[in-house]
C-alpha positions as CSV (number, residue, x, y, z in Angstrom):
1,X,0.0,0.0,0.0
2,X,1.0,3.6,-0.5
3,X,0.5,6.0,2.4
4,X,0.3,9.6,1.8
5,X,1.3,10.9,5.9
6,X,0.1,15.0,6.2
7,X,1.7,17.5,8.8
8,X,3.4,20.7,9.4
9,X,6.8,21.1,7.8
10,X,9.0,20.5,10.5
11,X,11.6,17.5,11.1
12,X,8.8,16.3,13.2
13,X,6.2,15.2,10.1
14,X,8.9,13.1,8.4
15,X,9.8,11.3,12.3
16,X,6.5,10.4,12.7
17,X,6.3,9.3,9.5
18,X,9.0,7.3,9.8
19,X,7.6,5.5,12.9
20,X,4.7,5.1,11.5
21,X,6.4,3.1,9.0
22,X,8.7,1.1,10.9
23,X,5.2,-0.1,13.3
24,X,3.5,-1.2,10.3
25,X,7.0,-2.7,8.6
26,X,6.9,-0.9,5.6
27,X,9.5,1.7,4.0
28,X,9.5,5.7,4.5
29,X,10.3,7.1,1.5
30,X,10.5,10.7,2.8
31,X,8.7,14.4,1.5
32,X,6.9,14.5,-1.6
33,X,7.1,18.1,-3.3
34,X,6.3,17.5,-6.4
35,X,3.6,15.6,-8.7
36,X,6.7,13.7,-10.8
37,X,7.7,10.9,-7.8
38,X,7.7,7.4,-8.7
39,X,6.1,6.3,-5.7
40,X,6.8,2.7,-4.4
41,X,4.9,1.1,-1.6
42,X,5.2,2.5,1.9
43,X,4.8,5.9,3.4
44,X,5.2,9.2,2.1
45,X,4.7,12.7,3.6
46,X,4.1,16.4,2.5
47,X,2.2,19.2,4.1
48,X,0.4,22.6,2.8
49,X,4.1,24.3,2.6
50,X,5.9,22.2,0.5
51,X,2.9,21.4,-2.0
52,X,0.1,23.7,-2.9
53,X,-3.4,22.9,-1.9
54,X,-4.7,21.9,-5.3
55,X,-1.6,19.6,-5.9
56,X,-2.0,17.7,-3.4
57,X,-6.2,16.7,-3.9
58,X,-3.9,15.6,-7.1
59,X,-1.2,13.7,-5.7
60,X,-3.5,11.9,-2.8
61,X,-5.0,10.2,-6.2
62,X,-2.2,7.7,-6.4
63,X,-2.4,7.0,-2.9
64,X,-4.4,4.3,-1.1
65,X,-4.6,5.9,2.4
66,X,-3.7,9.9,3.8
67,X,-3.1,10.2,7.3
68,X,-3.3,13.5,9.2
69,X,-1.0,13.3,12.2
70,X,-1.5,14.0,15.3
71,X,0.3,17.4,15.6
72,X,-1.6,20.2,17.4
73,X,-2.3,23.7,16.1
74,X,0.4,25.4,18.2
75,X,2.8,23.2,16.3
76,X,2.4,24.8,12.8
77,X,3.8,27.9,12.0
78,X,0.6,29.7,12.0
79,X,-3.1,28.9,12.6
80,X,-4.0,29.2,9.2
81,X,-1.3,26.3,7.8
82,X,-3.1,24.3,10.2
83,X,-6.7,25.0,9.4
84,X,-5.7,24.7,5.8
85,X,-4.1,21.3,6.7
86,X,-7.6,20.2,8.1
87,X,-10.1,21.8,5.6
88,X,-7.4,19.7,3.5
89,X,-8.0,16.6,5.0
90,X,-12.0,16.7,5.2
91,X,-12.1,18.1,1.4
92,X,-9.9,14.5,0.7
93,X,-12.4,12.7,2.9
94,X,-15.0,12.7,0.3
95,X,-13.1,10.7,-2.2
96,X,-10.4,9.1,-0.1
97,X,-10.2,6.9,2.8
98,X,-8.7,9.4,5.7
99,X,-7.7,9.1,8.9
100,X,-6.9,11.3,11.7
101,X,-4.8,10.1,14.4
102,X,-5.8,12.5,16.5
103,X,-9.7,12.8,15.8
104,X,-10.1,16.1,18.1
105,X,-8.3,17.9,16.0
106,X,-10.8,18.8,13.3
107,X,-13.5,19.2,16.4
108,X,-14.2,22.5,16.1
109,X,-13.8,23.5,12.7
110,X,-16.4,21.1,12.1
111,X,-18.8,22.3,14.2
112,X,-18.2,26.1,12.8
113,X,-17.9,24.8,9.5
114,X,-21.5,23.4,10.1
115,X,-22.9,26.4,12.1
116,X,-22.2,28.6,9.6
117,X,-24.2,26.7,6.9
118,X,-27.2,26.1,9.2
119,X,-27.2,29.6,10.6
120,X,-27.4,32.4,8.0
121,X,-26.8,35.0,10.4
122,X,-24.1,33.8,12.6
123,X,-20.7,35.8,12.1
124,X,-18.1,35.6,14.4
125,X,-17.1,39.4,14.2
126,X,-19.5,41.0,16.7
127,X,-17.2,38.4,19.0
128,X,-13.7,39.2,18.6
129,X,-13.4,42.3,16.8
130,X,-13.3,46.0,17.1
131,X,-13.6,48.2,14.0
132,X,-12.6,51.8,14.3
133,X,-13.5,54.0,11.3
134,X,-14.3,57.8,11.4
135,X,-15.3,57.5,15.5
136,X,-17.2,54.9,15.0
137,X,-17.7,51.1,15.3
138,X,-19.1,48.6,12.8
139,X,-19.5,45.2,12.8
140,X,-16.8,44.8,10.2
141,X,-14.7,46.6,7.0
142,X,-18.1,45.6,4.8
143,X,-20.2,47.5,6.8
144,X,-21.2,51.3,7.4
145,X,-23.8,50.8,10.1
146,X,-22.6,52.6,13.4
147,X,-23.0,50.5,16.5
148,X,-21.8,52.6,18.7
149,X,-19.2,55.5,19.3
150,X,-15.7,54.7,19.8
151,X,-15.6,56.7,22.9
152,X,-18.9,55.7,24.4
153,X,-17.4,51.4,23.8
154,X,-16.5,51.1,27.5
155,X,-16.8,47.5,27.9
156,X,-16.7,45.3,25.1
157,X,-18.3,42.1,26.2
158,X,-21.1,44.1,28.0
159,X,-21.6,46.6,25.8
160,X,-25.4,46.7,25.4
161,X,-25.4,47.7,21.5
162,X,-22.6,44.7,20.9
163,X,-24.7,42.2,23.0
164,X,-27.8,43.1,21.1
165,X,-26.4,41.9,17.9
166,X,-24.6,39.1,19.1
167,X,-27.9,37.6,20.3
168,X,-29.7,38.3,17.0
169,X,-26.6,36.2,15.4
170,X,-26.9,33.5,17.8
171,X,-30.7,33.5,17.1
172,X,-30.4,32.8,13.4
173,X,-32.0,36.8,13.2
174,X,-30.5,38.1,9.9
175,X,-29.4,41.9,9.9
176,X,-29.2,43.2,6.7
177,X,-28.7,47.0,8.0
178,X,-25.4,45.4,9.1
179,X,-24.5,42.5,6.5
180,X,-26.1,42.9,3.5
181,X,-22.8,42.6,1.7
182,X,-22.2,38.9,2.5
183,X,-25.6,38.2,2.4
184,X,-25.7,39.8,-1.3
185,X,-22.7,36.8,-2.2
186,X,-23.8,34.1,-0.5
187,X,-27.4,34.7,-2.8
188,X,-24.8,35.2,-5.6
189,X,-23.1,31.7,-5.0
190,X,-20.1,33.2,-3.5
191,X,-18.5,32.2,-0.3
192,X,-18.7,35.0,1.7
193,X,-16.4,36.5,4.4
194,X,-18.9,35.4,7.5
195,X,-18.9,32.0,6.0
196,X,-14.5,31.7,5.8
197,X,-13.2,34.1,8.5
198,X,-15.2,32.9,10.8
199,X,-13.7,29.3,10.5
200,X,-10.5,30.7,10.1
201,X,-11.0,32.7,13.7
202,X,-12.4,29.8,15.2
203,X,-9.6,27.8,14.2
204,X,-7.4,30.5,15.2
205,X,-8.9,31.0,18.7
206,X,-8.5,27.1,19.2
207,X,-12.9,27.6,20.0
208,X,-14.3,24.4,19.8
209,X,-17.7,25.4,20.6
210,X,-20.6,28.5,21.1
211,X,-19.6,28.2,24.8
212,X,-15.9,28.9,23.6
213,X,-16.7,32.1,22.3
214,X,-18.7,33.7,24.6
215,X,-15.5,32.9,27.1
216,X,-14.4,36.1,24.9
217,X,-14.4,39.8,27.0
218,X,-12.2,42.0,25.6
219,X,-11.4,41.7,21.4
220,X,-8.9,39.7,19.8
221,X,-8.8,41.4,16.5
222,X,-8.6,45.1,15.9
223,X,-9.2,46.8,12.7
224,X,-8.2,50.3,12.4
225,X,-8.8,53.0,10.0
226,X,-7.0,56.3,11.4
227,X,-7.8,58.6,9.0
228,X,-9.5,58.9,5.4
229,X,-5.5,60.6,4.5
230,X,-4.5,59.1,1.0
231,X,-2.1,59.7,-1.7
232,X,-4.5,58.1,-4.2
233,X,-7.8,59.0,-5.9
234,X,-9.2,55.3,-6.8
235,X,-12.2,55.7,-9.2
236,X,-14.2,52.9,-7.4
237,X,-13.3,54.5,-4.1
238,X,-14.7,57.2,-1.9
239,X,-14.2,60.9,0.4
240,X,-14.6,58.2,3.3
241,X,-11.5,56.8,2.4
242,X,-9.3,59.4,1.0
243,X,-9.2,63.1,1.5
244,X,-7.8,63.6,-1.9
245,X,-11.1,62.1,-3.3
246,X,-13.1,64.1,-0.9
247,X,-11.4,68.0,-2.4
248,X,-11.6,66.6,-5.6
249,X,-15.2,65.6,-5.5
250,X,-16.1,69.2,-3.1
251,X,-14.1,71.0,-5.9
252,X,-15.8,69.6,-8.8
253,X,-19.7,69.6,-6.9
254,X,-20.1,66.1,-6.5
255,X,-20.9,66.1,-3.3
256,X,-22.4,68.2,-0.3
257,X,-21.4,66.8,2.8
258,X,-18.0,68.6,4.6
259,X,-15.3,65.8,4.6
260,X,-12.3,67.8,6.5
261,X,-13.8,66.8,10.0
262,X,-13.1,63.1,9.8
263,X,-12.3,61.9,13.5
264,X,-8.5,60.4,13.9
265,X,-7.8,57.6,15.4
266,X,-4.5,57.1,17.7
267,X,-5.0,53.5,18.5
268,X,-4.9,54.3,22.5
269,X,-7.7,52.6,22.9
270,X,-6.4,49.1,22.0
271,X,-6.2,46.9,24.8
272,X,-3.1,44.5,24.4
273,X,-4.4,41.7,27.1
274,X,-6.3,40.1,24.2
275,X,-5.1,40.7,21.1
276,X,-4.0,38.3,18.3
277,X,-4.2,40.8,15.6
278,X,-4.8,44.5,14.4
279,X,-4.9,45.0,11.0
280,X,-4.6,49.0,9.5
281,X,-6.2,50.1,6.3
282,X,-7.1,53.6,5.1
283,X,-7.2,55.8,3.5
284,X,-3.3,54.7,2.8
285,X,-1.4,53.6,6.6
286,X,1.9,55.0,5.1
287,X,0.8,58.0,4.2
288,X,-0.1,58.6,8.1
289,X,1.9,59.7,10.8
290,X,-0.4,58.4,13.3
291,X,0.1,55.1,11.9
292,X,4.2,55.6,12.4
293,X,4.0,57.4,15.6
294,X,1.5,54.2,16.7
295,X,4.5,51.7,15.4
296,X,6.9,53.3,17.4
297,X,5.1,53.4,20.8
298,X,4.9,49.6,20.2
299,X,8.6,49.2,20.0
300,X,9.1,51.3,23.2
301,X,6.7,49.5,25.1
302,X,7.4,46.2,24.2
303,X,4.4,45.6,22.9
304,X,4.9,43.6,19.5
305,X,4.1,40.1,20.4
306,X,0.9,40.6,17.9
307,X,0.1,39.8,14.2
308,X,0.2,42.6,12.2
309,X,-1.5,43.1,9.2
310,X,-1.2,46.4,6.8
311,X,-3.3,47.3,3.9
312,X,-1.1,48.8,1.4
313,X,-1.7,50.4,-2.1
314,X,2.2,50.3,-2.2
315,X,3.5,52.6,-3.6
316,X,5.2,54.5,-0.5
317,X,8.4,52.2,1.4
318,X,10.1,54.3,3.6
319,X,13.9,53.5,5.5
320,X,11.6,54.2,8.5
321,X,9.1,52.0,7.7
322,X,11.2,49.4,6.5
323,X,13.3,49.3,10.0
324,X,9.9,49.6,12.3
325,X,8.7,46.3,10.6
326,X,12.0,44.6,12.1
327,X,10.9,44.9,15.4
328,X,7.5,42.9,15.4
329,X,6.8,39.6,16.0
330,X,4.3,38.5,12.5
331,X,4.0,41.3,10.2
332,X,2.1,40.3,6.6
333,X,0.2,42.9,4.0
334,X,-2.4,43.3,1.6
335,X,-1.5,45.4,-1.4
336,X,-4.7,46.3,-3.4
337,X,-4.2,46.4,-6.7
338,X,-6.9,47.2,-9.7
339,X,-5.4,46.5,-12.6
340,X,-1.8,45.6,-14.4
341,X,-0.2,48.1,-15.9
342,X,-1.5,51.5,-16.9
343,X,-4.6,50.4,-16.2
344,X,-3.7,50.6,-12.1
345,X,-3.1,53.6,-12.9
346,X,-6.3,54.6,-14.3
347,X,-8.2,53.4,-11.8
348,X,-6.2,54.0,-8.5
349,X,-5.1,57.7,-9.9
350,X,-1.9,58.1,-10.2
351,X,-0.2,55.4,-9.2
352,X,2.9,54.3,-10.4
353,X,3.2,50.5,-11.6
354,X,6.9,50.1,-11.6
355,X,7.3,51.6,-8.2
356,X,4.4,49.5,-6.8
357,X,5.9,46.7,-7.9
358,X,9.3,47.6,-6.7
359,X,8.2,48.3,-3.3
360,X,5.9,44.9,-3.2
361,X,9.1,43.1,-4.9
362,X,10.7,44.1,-1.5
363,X,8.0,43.1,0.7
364,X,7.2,40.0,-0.7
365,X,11.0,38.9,-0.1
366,X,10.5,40.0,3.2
367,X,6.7,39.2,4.6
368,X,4.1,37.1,3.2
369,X,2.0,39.3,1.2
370,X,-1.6,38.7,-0.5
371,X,-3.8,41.0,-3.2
372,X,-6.9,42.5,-2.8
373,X,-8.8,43.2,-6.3
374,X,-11.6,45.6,-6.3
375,X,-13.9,44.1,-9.0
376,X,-15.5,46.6,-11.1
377,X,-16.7,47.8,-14.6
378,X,-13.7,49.3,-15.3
379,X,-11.0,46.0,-14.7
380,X,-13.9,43.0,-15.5
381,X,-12.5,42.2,-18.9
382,X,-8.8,42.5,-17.7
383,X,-9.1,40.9,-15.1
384,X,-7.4,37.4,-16.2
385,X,-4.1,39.5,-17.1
386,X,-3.8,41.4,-13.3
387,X,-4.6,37.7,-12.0
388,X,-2.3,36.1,-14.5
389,X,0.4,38.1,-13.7
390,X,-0.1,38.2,-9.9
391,X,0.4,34.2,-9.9
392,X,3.4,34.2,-11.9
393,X,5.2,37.2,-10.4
394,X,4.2,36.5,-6.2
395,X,3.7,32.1,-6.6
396,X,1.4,31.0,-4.0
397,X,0.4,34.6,-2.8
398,X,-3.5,34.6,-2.2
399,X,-5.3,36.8,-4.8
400,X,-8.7,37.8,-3.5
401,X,-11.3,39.6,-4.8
402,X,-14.3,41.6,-3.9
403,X,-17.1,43.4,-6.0
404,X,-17.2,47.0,-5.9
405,X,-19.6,48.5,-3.7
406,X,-21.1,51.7,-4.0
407,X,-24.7,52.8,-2.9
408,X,-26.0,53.8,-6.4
409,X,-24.3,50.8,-8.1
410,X,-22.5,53.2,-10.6
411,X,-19.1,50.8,-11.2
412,X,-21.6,47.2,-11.1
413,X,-19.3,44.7,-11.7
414,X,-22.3,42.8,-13.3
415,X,-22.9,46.0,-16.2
416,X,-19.9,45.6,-19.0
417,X,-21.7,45.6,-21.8
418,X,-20.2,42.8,-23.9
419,X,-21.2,39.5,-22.1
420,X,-19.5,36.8,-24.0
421,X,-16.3,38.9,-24.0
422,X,-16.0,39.1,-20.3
423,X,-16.7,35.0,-20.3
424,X,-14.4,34.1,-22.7
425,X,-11.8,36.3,-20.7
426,X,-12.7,35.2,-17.0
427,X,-12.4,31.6,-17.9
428,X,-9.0,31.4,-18.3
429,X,-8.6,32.4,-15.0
430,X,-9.6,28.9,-14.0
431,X,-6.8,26.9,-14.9
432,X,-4.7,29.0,-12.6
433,X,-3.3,27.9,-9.1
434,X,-4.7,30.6,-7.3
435,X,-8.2,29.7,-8.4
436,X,-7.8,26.1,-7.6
437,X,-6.5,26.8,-4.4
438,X,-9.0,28.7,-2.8
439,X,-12.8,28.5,-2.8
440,X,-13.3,32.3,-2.1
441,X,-11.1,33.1,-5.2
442,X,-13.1,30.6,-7.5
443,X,-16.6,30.5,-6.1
444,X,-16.4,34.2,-7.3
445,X,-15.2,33.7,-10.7
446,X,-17.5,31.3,-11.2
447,X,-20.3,33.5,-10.5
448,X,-19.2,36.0,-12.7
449,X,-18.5,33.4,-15.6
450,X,-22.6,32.1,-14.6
451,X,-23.7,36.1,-15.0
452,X,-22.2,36.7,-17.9
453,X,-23.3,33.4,-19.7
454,X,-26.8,33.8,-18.7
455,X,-27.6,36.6,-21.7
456,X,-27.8,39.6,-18.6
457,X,-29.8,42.4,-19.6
458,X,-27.8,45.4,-19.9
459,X,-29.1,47.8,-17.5
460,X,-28.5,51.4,-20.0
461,X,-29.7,54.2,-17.5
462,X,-26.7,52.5,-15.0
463,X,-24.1,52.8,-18.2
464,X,-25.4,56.2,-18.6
465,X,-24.8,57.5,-15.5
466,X,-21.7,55.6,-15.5
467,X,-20.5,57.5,-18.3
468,X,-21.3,61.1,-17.1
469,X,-19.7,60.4,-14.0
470,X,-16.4,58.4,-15.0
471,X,-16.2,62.0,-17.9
472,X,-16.1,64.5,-15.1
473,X,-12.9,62.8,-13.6
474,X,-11.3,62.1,-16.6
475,X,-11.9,66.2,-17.3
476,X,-10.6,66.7,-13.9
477,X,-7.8,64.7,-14.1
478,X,-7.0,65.3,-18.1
479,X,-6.9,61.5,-18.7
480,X,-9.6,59.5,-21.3
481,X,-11.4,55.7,-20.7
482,X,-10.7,55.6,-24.4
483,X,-6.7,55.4,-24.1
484,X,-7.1,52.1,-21.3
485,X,-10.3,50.6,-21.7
486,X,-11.4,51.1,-24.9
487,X,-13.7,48.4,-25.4
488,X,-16.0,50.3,-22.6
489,X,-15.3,53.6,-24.5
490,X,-16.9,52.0,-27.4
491,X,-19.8,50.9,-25.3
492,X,-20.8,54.9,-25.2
493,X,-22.6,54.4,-28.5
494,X,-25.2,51.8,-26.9
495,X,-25.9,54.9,-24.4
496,X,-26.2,56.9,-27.4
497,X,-28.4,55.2,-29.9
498,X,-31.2,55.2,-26.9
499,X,-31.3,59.2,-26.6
């Protein structure tokens, strides 16, 4: 028989492979990290490092048996090897025989994994996690809807507002005011955010059970917005999220509502008892001195024994920053990128591609690093070349992807008006790695792939407004669609022919 052994990457998997071998009188033949072995009878090991997810559904095919061994979470690396490791092993359980020699240890995933599916509502956020934006709290980054002030949140776990919601989730209540944006995907076909992270939390909290959770008092997970202060003008962004946005948008009468009073955050009111992680966004974290100043109190006071993660649109590295990061325990980012090329630049106004990529080149020799792609009208049909690229550039970096949301719809990912274009183009994007790897990545290509093959009515009076919109920035910013997305340029004359 040929036995397929799965742990961490430590000495450790291949000794316990080993004995494993030796009790059963059969040979260990070592690691596998590749598809091209010629395996003989006996046993065999790998884990999620030295293979990639989707490889190894494919090499478990010419193996009569996987085992999972029995090495704890606190074992791995990080928490997230390990979940992967047992979302691995339960994914392999529907075609292959598996066994876990320690049988706890996929305990309580499985019973989030299940609560999750039977519970529409239930999101671990309102749990674990404090969200600072603008003064106020929400229940996570996909949400606008205040629960409470920042400086009236005395007591998380008693907070009357927080405990409110938590017992609506618990109750299988849905609260659209608060989470229609995974709702909207999960009706789409799309695993949502409430549906991974909170496995991945779970997993990460070692919570085995509801009774786990509510053990919680004081948050785990911080995510911090200081200030709407960006060097960019992103086209599917908003005054919210960058001040730039908000004088361009004053200036040129798009708007009404006074954007200079947004209320800084100085991260003082983190409480380190607790925390696993705090992740900063923006507006842009390196274009803040709060953000800098916060980095440095950390260093001084010892207090770095966190994960840090930092939303990026990279184009800013400084020697500062760059010697601050040295100090911490776990430090990872997100760069969010819109499109390859001049197209980035387009749409995230006015980057720089080459010194984007110089500065994630860096980063990604440094830290593991991941992509966040805003999904919109303007990158749909390129999509497969920013993707493309990504995988060959950053292997095995996680790509993810996420509509674009704003309130009147105007960049609908779901409105480019040439449907069997978009399919043709998306699909390719399914023979990559990144897509095979992970179900967040691929359940959303996929419904975009199902949209535009489904002859979608193309909704004119959104293109319209689209148009007149998307012209007064390019006027503002001297810049034309025409010159980076001219296949939506041409689109103009279906606005046209219905005047």
């Amino acid at each position: 028989m040929k036995i397929l052994c799965i742990g961490n990457n430590t000495v450790d998997t291949d000794t316990r492979t080993t004995n494993l071998a030796r009790k059963h009188n059969a040979n260990a033949h070592g690691i596998v990290t590749s598809l091209d072995h010629d395996l003989l009878p006996g046993y065999y090991h790998t884990s999620v490092y030295d293979l990639e997810y989707h490889a190894i559904l494919e090499l478990a095919k010419q193996f009569d048996r996987v085992v999972i061994l029995d090495q704890p979470q606190q074992e791995y690396s990080h928490p997230d090897a390990f979940y992967q490791t047992i979302k691995l092993a339960n994914e392999l359980g529907q075609t292959h025989q598996v066994e876990f020699l320690d049988p706890t240890l996929n305990a309580g995933l499985n019973f989030f994994e299940q609560l999750v599916k039977t519970n529409k509502s239930f999101c671990i956020f309102p749990f674990i996690e404090v969200l600072a934006n603008n003064g106020i709290t929400t229940v996570c980054c996909r949400s606008y809807k205040e629960i409470t002030r920042l400086s009236e949140l005395k007591d998380f776990g008693t907070d009357p507002k927080y405990t409110a919601i938590r017992n609506q989730l618990l109750a299988g209540e849905l609260i659209p005011e608060h989470c229609s944006a995974c709702y909207q995907l999960e009706d789409q076909g799309i695993v949502s955010p409430r549906q991974q992270e909170t496995v991945e939390w779970a997993n990460r909290l070692n919570l085995k059970s509801l009774e786990d959770l509510q053990t919680i008092t004081s948050p785990a997970y911080y995510e911090i917005r200081p200030s709407n202060v960006c060097n960019l003008q992103c086209r599917t962004c908003n005054p919210h999220s960058s001040h730039l946005i908000a004088r361009e948008y004053t200036r040129l009468k798009l708007v009404t509502e006074d954007y200079t009073e947004f209320e800084y955050v100085n991260f003082d009111y983190i409480d380190f008892a607790n925390v696993k992680k705090i992740y900063v966004a923006g507006g842009e974290p390196t274009a803040m001195i709060e953000f800098y100043d916060f980095l440095d109190r950390c260093i001084t006071t010892g207090q770095t024994d966190f994960e840090l993660l930092i939303n990026t649109n990279g184009t800013k590295l400084s020697d500062r920053f760059k010697q601050q990061l040295q100090h911490f325990k776990t430090v990872s980012f997100i760069v969010s990128i819109d499109g390859f090329g001049d197209l980035n630049h387009y749409i995230r106004w006015p980057s720089d591609w080459n010194r984007i990529m110089q500065n994630v080149e860096y980063l990604h020799l440094h830290y593991p690093v991941s992509f966040n792609i805003t999904v919109s009208i303007y990158n749909i049909l390129r999509l497969n070349d920013l993707v493309s690229f990504l995988e060959y550039q950053f292997p095995r970096a996680i790509v993810h992807c996420q509509p674009v949301h704003t309130p009147d719809n105007t960049f609908s990912v779901l409105n480019f008006p040439y449907p069997a274009l978009v399919a043709d183009r998306l699909a390719s994007i399914q023979h990559l790695s990144c897509y095979k790897n992970d179900k967040l990545l691929s359940s959303f290509v996929d419904s975009l792939i199902k949209h535009y093959t489904n002859q979608p009515v193309l909704d004119l009076a959104l293109l319209k407004q689209f148009f007149e919109f998307n012209d007064r920035l390019d006027q503002s910013r001297n810049i034309q669609l025409a010159d980076y997305v001219p296949e939506l340029e041409q689109a103009r004359q279906l606005v046209h022919s219905t005047d």
